[in-house]
mmCIF entry with sequence, helices, sheets and N, C-alpha, C, O atoms, coordinates in Angstrom:
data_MODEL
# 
_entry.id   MODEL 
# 
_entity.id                         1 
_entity.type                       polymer 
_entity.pdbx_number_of_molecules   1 
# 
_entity_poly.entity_id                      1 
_entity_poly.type                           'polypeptide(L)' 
_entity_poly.nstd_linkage                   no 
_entity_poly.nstd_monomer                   no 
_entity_poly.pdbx_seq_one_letter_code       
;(UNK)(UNK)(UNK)(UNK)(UNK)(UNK)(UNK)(UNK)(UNK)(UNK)(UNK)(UNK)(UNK)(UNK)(UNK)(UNK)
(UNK)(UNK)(UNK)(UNK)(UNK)(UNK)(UNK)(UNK)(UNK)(UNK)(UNK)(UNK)(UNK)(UNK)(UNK)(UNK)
(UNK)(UNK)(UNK)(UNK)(UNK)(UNK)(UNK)(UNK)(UNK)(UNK)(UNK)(UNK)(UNK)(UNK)(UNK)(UNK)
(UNK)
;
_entity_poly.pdbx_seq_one_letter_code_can   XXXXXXXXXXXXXXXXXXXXXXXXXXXXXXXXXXXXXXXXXXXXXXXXX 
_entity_poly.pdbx_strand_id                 A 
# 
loop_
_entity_poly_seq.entity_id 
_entity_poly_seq.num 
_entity_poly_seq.mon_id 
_entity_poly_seq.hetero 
1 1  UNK n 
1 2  UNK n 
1 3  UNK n 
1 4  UNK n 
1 5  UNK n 
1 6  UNK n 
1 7  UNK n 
1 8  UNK n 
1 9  UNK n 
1 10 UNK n 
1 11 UNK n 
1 12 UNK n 
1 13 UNK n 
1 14 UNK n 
1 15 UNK n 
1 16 UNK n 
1 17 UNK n 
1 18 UNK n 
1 19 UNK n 
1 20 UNK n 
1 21 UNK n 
1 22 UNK n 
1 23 UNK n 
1 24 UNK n 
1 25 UNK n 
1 26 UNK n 
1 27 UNK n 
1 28 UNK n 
1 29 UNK n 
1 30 UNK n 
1 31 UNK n 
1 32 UNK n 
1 33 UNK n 
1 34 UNK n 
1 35 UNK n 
1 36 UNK n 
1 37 UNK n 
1 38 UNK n 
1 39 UNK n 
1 40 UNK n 
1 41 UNK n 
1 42 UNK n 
1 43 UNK n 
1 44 UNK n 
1 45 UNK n 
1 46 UNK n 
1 47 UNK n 
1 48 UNK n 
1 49 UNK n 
# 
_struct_asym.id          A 
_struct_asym.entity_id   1 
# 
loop_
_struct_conf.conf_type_id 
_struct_conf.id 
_struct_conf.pdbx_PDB_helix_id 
_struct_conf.beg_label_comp_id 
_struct_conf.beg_label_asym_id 
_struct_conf.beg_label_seq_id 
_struct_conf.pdbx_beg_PDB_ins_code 
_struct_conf.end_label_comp_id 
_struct_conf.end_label_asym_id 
_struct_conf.end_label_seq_id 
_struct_conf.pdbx_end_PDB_ins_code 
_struct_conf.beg_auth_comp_id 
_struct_conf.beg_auth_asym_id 
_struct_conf.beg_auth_seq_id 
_struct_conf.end_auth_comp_id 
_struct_conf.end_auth_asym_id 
_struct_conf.end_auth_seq_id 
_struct_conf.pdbx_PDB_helix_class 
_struct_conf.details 
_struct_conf.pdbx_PDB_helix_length 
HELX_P HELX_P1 AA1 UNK A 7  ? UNK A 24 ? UNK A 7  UNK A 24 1 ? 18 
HELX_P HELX_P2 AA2 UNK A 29 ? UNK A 32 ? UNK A 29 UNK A 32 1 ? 4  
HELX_P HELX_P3 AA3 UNK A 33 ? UNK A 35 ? UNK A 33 UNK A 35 5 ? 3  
# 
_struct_conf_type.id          HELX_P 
_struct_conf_type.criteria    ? 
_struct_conf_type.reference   ? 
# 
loop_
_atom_site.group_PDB 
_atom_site.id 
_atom_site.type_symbol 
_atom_site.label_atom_id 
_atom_site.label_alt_id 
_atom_site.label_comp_id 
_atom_site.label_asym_id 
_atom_site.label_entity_id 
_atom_site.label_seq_id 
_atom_site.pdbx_PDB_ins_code 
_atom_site.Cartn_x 
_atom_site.Cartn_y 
_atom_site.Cartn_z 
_atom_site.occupancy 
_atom_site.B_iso_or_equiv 
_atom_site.pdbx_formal_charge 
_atom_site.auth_seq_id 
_atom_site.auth_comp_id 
_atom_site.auth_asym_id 
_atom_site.auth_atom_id 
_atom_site.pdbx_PDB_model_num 
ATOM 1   N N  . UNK A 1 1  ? 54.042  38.006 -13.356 1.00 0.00 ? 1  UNK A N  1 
ATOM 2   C CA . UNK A 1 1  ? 52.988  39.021 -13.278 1.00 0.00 ? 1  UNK A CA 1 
ATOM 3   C C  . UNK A 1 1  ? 52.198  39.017 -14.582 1.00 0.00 ? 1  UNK A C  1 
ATOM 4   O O  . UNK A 1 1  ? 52.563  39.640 -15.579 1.00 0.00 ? 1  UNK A O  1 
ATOM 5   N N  . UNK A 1 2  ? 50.815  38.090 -14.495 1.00 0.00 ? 2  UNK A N  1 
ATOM 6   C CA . UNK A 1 2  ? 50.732  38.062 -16.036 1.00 0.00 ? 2  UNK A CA 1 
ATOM 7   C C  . UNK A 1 2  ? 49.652  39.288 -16.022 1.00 0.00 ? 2  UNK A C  1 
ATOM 8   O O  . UNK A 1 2  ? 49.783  40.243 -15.257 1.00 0.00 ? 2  UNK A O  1 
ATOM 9   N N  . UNK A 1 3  ? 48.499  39.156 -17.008 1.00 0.00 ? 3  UNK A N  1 
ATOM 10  C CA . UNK A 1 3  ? 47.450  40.433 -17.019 1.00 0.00 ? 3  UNK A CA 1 
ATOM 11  C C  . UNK A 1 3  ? 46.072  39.718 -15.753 1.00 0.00 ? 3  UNK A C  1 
ATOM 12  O O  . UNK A 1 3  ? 45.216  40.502 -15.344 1.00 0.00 ? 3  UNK A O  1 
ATOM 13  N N  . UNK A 1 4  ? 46.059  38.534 -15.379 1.00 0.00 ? 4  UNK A N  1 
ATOM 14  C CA . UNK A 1 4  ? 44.965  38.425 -14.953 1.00 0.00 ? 4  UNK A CA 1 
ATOM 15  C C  . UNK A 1 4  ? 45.650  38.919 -13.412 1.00 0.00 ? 4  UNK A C  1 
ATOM 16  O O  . UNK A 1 4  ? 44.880  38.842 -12.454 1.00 0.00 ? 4  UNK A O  1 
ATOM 17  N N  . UNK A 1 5  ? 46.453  39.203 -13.262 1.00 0.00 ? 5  UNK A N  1 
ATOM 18  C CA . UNK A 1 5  ? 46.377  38.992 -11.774 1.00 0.00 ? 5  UNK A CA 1 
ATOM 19  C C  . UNK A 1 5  ? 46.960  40.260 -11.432 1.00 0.00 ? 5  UNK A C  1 
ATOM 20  O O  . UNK A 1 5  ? 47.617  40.316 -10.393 1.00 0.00 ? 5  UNK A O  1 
ATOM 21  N N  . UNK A 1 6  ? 46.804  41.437 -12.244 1.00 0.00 ? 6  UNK A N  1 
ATOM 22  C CA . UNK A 1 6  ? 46.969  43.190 -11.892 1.00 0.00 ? 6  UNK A CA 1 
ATOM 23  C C  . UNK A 1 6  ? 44.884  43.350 -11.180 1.00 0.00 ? 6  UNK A C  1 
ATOM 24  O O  . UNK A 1 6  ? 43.966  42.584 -11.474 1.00 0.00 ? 6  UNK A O  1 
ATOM 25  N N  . UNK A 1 7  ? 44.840  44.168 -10.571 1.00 0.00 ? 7  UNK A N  1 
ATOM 26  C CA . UNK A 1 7  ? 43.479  44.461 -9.985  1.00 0.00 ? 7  UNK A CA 1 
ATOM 27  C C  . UNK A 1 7  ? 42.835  45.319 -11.059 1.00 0.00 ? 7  UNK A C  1 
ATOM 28  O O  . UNK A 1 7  ? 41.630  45.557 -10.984 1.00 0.00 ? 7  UNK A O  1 
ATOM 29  N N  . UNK A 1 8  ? 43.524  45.765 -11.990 1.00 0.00 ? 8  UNK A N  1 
ATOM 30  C CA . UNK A 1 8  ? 42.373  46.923 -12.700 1.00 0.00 ? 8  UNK A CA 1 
ATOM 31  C C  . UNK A 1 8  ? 41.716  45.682 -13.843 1.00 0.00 ? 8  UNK A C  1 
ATOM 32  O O  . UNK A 1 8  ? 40.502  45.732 -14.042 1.00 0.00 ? 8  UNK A O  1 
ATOM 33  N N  . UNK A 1 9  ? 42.484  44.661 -14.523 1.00 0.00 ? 9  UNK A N  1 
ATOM 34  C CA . UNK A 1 9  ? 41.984  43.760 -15.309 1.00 0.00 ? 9  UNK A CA 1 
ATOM 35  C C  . UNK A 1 9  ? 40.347  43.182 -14.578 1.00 0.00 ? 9  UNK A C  1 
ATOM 36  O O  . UNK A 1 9  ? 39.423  42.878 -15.332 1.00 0.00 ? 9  UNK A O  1 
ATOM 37  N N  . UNK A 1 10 ? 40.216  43.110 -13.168 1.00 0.00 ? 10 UNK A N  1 
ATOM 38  C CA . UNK A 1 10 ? 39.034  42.537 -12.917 1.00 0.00 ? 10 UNK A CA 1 
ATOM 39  C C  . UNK A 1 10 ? 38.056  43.707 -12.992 1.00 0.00 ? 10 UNK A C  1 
ATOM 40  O O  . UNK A 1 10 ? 36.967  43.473 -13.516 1.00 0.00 ? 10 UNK A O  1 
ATOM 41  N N  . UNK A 1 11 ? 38.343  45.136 -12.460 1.00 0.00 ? 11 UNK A N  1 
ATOM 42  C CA . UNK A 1 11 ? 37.671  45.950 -12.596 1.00 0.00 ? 11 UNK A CA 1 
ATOM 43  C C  . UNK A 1 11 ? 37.197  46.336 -14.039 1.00 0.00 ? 11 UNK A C  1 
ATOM 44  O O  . UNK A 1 11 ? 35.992  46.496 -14.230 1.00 0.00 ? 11 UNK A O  1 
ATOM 45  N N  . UNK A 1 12 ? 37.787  46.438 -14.713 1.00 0.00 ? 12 UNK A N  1 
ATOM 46  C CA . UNK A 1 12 ? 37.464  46.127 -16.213 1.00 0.00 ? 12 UNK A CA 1 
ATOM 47  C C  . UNK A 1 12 ? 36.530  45.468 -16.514 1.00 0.00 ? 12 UNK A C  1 
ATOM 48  O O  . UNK A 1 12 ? 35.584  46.069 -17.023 1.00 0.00 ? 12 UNK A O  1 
ATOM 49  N N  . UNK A 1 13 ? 36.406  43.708 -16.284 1.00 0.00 ? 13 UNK A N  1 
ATOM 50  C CA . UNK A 1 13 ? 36.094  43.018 -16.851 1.00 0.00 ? 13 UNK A CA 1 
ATOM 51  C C  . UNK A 1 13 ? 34.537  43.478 -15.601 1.00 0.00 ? 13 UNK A C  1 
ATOM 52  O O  . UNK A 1 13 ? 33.415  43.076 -15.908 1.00 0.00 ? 13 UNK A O  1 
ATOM 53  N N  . UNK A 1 14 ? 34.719  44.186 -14.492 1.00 0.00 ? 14 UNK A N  1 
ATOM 54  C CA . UNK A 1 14 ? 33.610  43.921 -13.554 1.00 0.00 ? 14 UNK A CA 1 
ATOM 55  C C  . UNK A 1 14 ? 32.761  45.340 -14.191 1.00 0.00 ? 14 UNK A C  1 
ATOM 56  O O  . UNK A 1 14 ? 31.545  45.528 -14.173 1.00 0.00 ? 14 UNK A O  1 
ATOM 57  N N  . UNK A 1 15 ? 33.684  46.116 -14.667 1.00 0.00 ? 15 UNK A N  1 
ATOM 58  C CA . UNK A 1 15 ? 32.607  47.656 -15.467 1.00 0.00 ? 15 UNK A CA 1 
ATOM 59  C C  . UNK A 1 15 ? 32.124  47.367 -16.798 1.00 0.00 ? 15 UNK A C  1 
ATOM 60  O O  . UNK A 1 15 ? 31.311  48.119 -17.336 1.00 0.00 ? 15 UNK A O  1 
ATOM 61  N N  . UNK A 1 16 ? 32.716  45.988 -17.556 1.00 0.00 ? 16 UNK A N  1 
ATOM 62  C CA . UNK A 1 16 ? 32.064  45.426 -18.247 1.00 0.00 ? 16 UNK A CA 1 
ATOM 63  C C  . UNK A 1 16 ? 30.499  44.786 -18.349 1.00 0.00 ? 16 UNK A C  1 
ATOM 64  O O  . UNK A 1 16 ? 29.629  44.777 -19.220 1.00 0.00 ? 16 UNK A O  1 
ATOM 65  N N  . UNK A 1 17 ? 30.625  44.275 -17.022 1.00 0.00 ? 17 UNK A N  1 
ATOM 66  C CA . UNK A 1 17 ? 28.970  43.473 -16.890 1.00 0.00 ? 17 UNK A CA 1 
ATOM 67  C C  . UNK A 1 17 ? 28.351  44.525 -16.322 1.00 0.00 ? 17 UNK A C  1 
ATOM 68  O O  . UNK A 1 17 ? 27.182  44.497 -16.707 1.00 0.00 ? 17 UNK A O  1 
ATOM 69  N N  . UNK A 1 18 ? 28.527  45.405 -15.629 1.00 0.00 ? 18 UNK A N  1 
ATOM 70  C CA . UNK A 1 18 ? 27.289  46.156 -15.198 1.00 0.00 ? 18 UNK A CA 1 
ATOM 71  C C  . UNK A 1 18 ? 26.782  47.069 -16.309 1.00 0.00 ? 18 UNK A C  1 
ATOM 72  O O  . UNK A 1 18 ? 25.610  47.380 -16.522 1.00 0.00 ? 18 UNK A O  1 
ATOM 73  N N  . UNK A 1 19 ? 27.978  47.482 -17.043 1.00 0.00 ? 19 UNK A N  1 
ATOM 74  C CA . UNK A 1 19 ? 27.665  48.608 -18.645 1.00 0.00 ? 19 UNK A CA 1 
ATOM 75  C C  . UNK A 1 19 ? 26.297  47.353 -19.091 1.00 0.00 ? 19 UNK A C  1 
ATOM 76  O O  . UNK A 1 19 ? 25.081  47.532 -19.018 1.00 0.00 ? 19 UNK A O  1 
ATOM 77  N N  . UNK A 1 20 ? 27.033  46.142 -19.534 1.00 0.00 ? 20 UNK A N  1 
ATOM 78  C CA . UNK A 1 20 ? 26.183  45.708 -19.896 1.00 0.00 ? 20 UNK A CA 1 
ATOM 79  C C  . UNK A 1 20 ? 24.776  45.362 -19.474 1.00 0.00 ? 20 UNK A C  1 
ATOM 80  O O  . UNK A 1 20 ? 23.998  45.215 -20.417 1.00 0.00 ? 20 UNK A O  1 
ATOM 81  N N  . UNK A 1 21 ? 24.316  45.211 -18.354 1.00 0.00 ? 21 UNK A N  1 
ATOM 82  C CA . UNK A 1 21 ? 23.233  45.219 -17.222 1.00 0.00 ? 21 UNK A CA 1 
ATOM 83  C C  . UNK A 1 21 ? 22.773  46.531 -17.399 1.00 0.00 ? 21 UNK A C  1 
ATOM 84  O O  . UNK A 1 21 ? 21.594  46.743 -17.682 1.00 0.00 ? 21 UNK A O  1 
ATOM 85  N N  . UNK A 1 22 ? 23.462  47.289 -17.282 1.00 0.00 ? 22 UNK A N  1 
ATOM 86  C CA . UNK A 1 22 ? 22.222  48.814 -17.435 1.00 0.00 ? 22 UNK A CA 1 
ATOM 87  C C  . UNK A 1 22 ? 22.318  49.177 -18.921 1.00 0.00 ? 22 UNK A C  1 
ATOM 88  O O  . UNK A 1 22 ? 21.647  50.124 -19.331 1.00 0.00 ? 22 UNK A O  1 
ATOM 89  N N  . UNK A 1 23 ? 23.033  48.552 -19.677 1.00 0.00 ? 23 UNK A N  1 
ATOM 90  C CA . UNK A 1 23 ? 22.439  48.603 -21.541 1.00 0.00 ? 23 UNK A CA 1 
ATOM 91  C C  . UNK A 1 23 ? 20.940  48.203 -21.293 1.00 0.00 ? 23 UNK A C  1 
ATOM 92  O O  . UNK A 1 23 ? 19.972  48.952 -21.430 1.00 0.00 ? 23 UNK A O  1 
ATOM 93  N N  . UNK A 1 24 ? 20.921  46.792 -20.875 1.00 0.00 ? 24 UNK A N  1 
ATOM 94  C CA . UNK A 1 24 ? 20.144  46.000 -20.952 1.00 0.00 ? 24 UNK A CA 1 
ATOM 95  C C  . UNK A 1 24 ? 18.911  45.970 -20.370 1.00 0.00 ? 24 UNK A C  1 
ATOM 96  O O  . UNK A 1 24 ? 17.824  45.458 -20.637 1.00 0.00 ? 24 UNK A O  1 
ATOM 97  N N  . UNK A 1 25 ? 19.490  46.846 -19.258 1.00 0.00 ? 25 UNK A N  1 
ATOM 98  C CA . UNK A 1 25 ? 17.651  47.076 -18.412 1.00 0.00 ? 25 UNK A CA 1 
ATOM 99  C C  . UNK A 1 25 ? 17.091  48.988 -19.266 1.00 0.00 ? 25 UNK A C  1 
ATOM 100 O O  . UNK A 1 25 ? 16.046  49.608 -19.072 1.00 0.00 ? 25 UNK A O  1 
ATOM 101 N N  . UNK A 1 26 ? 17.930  49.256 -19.888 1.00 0.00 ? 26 UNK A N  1 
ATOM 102 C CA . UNK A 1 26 ? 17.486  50.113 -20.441 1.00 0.00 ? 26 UNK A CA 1 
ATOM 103 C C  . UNK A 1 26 ? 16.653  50.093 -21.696 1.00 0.00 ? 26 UNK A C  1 
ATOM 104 O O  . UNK A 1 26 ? 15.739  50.850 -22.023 1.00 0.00 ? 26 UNK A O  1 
ATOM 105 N N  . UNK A 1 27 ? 17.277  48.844 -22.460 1.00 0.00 ? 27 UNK A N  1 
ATOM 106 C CA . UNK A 1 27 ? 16.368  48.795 -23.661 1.00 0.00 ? 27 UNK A CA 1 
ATOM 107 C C  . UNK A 1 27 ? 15.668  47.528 -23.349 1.00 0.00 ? 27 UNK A C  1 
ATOM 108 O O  . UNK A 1 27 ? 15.935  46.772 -24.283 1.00 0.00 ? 27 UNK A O  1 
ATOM 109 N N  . UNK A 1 28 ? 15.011  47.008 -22.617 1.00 0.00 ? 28 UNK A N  1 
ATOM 110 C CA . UNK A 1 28 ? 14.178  46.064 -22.532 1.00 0.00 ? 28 UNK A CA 1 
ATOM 111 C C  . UNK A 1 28 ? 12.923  47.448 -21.624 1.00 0.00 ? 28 UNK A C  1 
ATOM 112 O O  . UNK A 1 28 ? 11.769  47.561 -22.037 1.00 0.00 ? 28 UNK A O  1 
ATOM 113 N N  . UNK A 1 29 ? 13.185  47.883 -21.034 1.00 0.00 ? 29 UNK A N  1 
ATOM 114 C CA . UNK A 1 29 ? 12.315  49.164 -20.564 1.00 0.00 ? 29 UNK A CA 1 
ATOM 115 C C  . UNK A 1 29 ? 12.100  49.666 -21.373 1.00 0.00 ? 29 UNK A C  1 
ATOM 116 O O  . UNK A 1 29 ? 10.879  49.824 -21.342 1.00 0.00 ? 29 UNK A O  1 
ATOM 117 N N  . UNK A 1 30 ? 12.712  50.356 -22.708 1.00 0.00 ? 30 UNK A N  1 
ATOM 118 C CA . UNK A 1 30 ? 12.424  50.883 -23.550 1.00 0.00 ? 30 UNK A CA 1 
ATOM 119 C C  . UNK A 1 30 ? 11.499  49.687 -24.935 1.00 0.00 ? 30 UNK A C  1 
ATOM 120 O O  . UNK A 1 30 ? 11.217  50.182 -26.027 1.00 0.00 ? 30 UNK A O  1 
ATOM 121 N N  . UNK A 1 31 ? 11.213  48.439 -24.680 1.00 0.00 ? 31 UNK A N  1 
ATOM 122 C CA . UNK A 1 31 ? 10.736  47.464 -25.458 1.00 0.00 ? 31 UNK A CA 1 
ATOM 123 C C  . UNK A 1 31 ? 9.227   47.580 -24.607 1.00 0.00 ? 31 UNK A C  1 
ATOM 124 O O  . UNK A 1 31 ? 8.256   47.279 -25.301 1.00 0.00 ? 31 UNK A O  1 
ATOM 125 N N  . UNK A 1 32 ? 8.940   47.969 -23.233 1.00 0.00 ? 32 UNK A N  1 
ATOM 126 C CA . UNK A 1 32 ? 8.081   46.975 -22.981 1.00 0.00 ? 32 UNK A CA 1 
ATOM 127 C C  . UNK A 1 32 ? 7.333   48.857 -22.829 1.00 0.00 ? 32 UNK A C  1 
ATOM 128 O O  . UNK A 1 32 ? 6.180   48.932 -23.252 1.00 0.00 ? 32 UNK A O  1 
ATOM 129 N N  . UNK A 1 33 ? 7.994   50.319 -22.236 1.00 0.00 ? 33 UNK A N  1 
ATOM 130 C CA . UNK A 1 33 ? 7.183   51.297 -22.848 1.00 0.00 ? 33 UNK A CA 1 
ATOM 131 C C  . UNK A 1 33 ? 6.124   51.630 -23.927 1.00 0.00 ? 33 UNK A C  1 
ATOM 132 O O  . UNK A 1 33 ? 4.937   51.957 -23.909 1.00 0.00 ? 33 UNK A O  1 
ATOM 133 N N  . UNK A 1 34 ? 7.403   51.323 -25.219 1.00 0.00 ? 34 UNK A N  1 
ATOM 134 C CA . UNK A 1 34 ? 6.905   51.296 -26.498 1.00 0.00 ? 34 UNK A CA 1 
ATOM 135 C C  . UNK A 1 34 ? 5.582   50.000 -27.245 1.00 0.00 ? 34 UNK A C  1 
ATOM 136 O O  . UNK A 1 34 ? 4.935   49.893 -28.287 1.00 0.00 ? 34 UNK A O  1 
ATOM 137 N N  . UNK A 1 35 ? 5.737   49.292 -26.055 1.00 0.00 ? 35 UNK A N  1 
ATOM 138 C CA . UNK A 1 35 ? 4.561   48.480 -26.574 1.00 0.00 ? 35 UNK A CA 1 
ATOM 139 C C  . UNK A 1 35 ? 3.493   48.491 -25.408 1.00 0.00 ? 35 UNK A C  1 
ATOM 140 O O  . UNK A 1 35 ? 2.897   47.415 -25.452 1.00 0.00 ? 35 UNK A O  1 
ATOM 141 N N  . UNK A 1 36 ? 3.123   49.109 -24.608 1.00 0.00 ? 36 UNK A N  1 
ATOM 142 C CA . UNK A 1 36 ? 2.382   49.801 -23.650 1.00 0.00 ? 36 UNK A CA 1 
ATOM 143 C C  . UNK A 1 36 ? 1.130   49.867 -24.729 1.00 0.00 ? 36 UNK A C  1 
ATOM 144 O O  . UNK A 1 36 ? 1.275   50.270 -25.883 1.00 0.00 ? 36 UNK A O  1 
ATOM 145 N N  . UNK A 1 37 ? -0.211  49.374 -24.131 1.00 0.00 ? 37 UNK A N  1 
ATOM 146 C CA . UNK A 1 37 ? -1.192  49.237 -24.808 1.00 0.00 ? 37 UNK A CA 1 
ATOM 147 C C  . UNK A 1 37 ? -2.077  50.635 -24.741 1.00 0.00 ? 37 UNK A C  1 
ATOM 148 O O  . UNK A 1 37 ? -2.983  50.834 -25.550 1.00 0.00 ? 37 UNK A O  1 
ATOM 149 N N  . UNK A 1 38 ? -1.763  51.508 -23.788 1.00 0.00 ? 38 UNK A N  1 
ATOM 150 C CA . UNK A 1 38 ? -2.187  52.971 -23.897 1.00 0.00 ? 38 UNK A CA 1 
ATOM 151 C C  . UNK A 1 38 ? -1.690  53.843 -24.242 1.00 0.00 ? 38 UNK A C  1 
ATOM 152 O O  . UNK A 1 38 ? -2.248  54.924 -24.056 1.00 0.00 ? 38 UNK A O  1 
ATOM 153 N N  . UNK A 1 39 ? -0.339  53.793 -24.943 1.00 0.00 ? 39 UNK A N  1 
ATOM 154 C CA . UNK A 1 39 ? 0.444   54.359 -25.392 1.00 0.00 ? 39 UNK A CA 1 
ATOM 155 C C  . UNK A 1 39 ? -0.460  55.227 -25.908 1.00 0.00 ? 39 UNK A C  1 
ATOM 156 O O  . UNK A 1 39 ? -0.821  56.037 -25.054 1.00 0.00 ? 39 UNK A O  1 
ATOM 157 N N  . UNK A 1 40 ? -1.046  55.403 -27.126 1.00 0.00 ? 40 UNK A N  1 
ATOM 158 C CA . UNK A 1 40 ? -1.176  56.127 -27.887 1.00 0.00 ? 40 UNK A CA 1 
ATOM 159 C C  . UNK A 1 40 ? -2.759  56.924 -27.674 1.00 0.00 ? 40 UNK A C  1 
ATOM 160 O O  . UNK A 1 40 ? -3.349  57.596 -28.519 1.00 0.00 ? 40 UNK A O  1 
ATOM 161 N N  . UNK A 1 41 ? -3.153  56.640 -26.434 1.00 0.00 ? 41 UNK A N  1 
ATOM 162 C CA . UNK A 1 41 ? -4.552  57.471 -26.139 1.00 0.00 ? 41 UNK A CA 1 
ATOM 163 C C  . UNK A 1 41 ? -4.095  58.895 -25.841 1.00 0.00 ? 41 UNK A C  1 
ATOM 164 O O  . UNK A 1 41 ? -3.067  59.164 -25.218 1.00 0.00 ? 41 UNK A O  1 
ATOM 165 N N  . UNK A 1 42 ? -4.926  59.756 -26.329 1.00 0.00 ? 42 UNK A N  1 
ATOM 166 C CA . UNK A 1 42 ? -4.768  61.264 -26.717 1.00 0.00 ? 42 UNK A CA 1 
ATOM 167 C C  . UNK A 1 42 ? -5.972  61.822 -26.287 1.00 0.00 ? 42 UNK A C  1 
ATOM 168 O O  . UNK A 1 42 ? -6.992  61.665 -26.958 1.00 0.00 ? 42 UNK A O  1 
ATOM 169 N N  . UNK A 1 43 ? -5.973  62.526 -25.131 1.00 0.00 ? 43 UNK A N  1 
ATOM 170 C CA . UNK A 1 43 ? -6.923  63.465 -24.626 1.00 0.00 ? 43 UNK A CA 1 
ATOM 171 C C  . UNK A 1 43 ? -7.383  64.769 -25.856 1.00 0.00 ? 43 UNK A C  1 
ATOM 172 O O  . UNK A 1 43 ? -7.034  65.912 -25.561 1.00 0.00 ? 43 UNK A O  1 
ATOM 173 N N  . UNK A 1 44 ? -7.838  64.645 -26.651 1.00 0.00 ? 44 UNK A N  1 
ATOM 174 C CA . UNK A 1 44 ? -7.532  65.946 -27.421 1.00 0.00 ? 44 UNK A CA 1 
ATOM 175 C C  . UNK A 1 44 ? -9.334  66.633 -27.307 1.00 0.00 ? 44 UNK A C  1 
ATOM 176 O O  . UNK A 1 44 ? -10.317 66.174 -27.888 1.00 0.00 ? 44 UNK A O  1 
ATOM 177 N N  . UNK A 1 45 ? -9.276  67.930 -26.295 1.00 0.00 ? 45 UNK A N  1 
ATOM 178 C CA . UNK A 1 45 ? -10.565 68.744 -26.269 1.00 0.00 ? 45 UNK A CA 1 
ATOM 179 C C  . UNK A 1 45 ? -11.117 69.033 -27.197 1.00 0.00 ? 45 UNK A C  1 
ATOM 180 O O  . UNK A 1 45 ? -12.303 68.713 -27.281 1.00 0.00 ? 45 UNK A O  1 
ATOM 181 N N  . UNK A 1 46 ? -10.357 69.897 -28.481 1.00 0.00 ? 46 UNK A N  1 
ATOM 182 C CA . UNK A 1 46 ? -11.138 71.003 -29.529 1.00 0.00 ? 46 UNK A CA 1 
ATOM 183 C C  . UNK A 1 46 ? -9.553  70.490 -30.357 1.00 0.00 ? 46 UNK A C  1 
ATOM 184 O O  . UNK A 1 46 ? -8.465  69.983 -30.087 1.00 0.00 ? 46 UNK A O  1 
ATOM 185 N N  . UNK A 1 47 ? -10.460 71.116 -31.686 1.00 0.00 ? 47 UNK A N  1 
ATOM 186 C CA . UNK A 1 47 ? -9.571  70.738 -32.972 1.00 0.00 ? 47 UNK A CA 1 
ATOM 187 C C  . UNK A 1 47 ? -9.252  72.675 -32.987 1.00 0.00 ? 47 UNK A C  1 
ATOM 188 O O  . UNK A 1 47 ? -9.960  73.653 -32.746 1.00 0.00 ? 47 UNK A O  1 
ATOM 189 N N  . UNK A 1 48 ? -7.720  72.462 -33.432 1.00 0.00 ? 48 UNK A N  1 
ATOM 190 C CA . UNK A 1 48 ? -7.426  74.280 -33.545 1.00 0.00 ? 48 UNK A CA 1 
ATOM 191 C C  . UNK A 1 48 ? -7.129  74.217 -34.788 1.00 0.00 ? 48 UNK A C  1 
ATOM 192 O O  . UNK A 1 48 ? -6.237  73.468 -35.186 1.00 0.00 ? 48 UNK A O  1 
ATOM 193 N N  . UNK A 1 49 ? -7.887  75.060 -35.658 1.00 0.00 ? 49 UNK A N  1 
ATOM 194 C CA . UNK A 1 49 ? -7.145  75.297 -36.927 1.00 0.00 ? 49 UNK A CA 1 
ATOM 195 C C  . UNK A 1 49 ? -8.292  75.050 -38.476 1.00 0.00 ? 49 UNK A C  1 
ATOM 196 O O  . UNK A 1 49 ? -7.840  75.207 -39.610 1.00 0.00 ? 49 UNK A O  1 
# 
């Protein structure tokens, strides 16, 4: 009975790649937001102050 062949070792190694897959689609979304070429347009009506 070694470690590869208990069922939670694959589940492990299988909650491994998806953690990593939604790391990954999270900060590549967060790469391609932040460089969004309208990012920074600002409706601004009246100056207060």
């Amino acid at each position: 009975t070694g470690m590869t062949q208990r069922p939670l070792f694959f589940f492990a190694i299988l909650a491994m790649i998806i953690g990593a897959q939604l790391f990954l689609a999270g900060f590549i979304g967060e790469l391609i937001s932040r460089n969004s070429a309208d990012r920074n347009n600002y409706l601004i009506e009246e100056r207060v102050g």
